[in-house]
C-alpha positions as CSV (number, residue, x, y, z in Angstrom):
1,X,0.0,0.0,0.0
2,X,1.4,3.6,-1.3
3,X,2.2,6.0,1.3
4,X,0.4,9.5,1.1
5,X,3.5,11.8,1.6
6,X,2.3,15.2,2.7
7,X,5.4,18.2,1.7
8,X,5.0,21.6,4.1
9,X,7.4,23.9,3.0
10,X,8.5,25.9,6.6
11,X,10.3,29.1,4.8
12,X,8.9,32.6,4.6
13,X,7.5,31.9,0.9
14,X,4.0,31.5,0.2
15,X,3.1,27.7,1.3
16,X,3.6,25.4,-1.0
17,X,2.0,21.8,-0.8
18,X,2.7,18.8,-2.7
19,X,0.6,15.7,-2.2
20,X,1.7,12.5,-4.3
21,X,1.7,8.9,-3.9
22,X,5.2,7.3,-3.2
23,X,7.1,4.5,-1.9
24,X,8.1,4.8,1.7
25,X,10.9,6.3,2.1
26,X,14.0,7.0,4.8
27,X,12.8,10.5,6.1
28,X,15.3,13.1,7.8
29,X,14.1,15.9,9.6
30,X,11.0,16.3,12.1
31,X,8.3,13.8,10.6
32,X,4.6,12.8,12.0
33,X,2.3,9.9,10.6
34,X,-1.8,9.9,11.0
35,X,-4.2,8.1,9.7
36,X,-6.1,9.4,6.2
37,X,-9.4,9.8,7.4
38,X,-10.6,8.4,4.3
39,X,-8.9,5.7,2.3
40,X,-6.9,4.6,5.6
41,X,-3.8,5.6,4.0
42,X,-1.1,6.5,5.7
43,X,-0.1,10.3,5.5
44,X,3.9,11.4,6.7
45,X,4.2,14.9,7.1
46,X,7.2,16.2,6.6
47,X,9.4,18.9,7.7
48,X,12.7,19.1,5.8
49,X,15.6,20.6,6.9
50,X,15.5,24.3,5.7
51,X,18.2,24.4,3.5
52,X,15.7,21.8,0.8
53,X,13.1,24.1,1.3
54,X,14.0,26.6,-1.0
55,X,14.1,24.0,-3.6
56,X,10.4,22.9,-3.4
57,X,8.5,25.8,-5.0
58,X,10.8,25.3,-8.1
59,X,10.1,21.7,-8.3
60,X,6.4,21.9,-8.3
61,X,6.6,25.1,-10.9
62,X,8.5,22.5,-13.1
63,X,6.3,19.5,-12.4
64,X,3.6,22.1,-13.8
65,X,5.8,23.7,-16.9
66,X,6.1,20.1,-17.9
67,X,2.7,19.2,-17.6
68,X,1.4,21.8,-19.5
69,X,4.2,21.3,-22.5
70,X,2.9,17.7,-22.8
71,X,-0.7,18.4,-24.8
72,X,-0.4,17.4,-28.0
73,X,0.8,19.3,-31.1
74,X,-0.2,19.0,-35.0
75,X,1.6,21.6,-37.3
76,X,2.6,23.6,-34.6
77,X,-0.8,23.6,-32.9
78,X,-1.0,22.9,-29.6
79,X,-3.8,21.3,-28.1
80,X,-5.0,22.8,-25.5
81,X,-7.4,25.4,-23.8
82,X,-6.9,29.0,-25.4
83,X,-4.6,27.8,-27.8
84,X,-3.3,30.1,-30.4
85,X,-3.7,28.3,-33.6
86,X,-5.2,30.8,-36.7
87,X,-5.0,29.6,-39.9
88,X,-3.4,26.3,-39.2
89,X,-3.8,23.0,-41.1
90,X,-5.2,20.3,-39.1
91,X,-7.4,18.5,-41.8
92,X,-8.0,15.1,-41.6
93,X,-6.7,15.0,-37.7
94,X,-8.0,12.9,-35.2
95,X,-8.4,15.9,-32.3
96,X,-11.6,13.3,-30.9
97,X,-12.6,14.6,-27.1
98,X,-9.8,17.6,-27.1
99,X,-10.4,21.0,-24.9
100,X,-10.1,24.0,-27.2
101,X,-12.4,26.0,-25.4
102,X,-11.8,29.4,-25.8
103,X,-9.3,28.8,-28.5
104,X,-8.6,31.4,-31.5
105,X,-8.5,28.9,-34.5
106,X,-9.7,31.7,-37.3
107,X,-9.2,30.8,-40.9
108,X,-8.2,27.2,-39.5
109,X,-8.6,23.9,-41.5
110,X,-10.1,21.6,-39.7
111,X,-12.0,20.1,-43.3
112,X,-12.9,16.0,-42.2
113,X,-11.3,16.6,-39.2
114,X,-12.4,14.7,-35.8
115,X,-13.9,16.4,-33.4
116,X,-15.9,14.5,-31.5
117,X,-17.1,14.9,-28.8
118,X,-14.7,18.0,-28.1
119,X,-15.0,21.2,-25.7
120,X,-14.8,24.0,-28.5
121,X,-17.0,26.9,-26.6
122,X,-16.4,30.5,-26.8
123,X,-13.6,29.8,-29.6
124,X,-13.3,32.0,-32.4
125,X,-13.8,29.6,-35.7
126,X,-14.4,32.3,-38.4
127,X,-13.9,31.9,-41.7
128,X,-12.7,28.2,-40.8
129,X,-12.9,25.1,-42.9
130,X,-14.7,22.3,-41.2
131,X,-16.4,21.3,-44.5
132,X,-16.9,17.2,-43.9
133,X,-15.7,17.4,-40.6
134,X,-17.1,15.3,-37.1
135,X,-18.5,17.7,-34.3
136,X,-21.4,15.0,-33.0
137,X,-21.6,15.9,-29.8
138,X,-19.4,18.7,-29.3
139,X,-19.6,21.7,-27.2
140,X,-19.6,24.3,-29.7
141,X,-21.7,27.1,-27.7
142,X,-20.8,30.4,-27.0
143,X,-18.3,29.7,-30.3
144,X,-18.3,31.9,-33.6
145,X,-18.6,30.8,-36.8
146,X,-19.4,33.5,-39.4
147,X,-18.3,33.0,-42.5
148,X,-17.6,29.3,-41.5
149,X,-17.4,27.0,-44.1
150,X,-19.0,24.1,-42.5
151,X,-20.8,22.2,-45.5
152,X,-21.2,18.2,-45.3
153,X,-20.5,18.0,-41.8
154,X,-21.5,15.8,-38.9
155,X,-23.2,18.3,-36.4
156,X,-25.4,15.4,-34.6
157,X,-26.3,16.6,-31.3
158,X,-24.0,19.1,-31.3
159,X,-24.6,22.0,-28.5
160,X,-24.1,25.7,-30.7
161,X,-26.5,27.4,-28.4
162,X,-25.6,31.2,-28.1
163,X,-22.9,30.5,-31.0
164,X,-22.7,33.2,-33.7
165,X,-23.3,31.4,-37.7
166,X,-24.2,34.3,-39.4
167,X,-23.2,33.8,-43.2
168,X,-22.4,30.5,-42.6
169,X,-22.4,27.2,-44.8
170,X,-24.2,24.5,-43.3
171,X,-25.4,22.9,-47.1
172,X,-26.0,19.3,-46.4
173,X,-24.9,19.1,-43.1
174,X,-26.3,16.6,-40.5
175,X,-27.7,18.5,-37.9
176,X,-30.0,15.5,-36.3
177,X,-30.6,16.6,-32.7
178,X,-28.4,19.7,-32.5
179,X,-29.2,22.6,-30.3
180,X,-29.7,25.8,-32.0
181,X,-31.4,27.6,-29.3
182,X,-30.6,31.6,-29.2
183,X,-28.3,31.0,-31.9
184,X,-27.6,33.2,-35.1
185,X,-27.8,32.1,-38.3
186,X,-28.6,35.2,-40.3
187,X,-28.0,34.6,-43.9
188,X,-26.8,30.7,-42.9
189,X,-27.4,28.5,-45.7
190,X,-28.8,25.0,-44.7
191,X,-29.7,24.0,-48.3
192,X,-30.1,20.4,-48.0
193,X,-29.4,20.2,-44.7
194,X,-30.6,17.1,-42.2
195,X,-32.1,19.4,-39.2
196,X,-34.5,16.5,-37.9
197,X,-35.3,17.2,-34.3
198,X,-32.8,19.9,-34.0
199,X,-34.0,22.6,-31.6
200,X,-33.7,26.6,-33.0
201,X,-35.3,28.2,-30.3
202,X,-35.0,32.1,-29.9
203,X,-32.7,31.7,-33.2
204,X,-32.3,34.5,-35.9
205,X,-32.7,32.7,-38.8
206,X,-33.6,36.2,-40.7
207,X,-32.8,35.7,-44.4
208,X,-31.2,32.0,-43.8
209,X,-31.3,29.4,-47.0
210,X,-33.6,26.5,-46.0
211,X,-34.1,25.1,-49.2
212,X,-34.8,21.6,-49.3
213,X,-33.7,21.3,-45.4
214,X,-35.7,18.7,-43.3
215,X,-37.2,19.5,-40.3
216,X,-38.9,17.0,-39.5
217,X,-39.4,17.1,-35.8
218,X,-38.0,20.1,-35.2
219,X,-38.6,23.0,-32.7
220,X,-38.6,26.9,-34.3
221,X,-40.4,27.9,-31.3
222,X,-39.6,32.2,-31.0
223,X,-37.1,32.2,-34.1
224,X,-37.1,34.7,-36.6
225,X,-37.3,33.3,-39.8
226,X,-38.0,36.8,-41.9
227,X,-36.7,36.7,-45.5
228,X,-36.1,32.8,-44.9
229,X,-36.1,30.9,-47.7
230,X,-38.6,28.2,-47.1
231,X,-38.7,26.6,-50.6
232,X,-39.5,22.7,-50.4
233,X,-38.4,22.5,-47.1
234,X,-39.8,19.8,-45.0
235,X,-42.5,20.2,-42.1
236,X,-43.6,17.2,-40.2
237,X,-44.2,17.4,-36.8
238,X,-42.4,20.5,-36.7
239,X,-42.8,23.1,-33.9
240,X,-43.3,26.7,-35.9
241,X,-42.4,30.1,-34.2
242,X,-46.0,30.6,-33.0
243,X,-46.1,27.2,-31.5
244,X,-48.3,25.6,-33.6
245,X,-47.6,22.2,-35.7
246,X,-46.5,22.3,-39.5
247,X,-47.1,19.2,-40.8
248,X,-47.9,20.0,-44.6
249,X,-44.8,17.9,-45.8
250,X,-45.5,14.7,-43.7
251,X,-46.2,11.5,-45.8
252,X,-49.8,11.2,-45.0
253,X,-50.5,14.4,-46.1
254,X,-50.7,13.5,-49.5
């Protein structure tokens, strides 16, 4: 069984504490063992001779520079939270369950990229290429994409709530279950698009392309669709801005 080894660093710097799970180990200096109240583990608090001390806030600002240099990098991209990374090429990566919230990756090409599953809220995505690329499940609120280019990709259940998509391509996207809600999507084109119980509630959708999109099952409840472009998109089951049920395109309705 590991011993808990507690650090206390007795010098007039800020205390420093370093808790990690080590072998036991011959201990010099004042030392006190209790009981964790816990896991039962063993705790050792030590007291090293003053002249170590000194050394201890180095060796955990280390331990955290290294840490931090170990996320991943692709073309000079690190990934990581606010990462710097405008108009770099990550096409075709595998960044599957990354954290690049808050991330600047403008004029980036993420084209059939994976990026599933990842934390991309409040990042700064315009003008990028995500064209093919897989964001099922992502976190993408908060985020902006205008002027994205984000045709023929894999937004299933996606959350771009609050996100900014004005101008942006969305042509024959899936869209299946995403989350929409306050979102804008002036002048978005979602020709062809799969929006089957995707949620746009509260959404600007003033002057956006619907041609041909099915939204079967999905809730428009408060959005703005002025200027929309409605031609033979599909209605079944679909919740309008008024609250009422459009379901003029459903098979049994002709």
């Amino acid at each position: 069984m590991p011993l808990l080894s507690y650090l206390s660093v007795p010098c007039n710097l800020p205390a420093i504490q370093v808790l990690a799970f080590t072998k036991p180990v011959a201990v010099s200096g004042a030392a006190t063992a209790a009981r964790h109240p816990i896991r039962g583990h063993s705790i050792m608090k030590l007291n090293p001779p003053a002249k170590y001390s000194l050394f201890l806030p180095l060796l955990v600002i280390f331990i955290s520079a290294s840490t931090a240099d170990a996320a991943p990098t692709i073309n000079g991209c690190q990934l990581k939270r606010k990462t710097d990374c405008r108009g770099v090429n990550l096409s075709g990566a595998n960044l599957t369950n990354s954290n690049l919230a808050g991330s600047d990756l403008a004029g980036a090409n993420l084209s059939g990229a994976n990026l599933s599953g990842d934390r991309i809220s409040e990042a700064n995505l315009i003008d990028a290429n995500l064209s093919r690329a897989n964001l099922s499940n992502a976190n993408l609120s908060v985020s902006y994409f205008t002027g994205a280019n984000l045709s023929m990709a894999i937004l299933k259940n996606a959350d771009l709530s609050n996100a900014s998509l004005s101008g942006a391509n969305l042509s024959d996207s899936d869209l299946n279950g995403a989350n929409f809600s306050l979102t804008n999507l002036q002048g978005a084109n979602l020709t062809n698009a799969n929006a089957t119980n995707a949620v746009f509630i509260m959404s600007n959708m003033v002057g956006a392309n619907l041609t041909r999109a099915n939204l079967t099952g999905a809730s428009l409840v408060g959005s703005d669709l002025r200027n929309a472009t409605l031609q033979d998109t599909i209605f079944c089951k679909t919740t309008m801005p008024n609250k009422s049920i459009n379901n003029s395109s459903c098979p049994d309705q002709h």
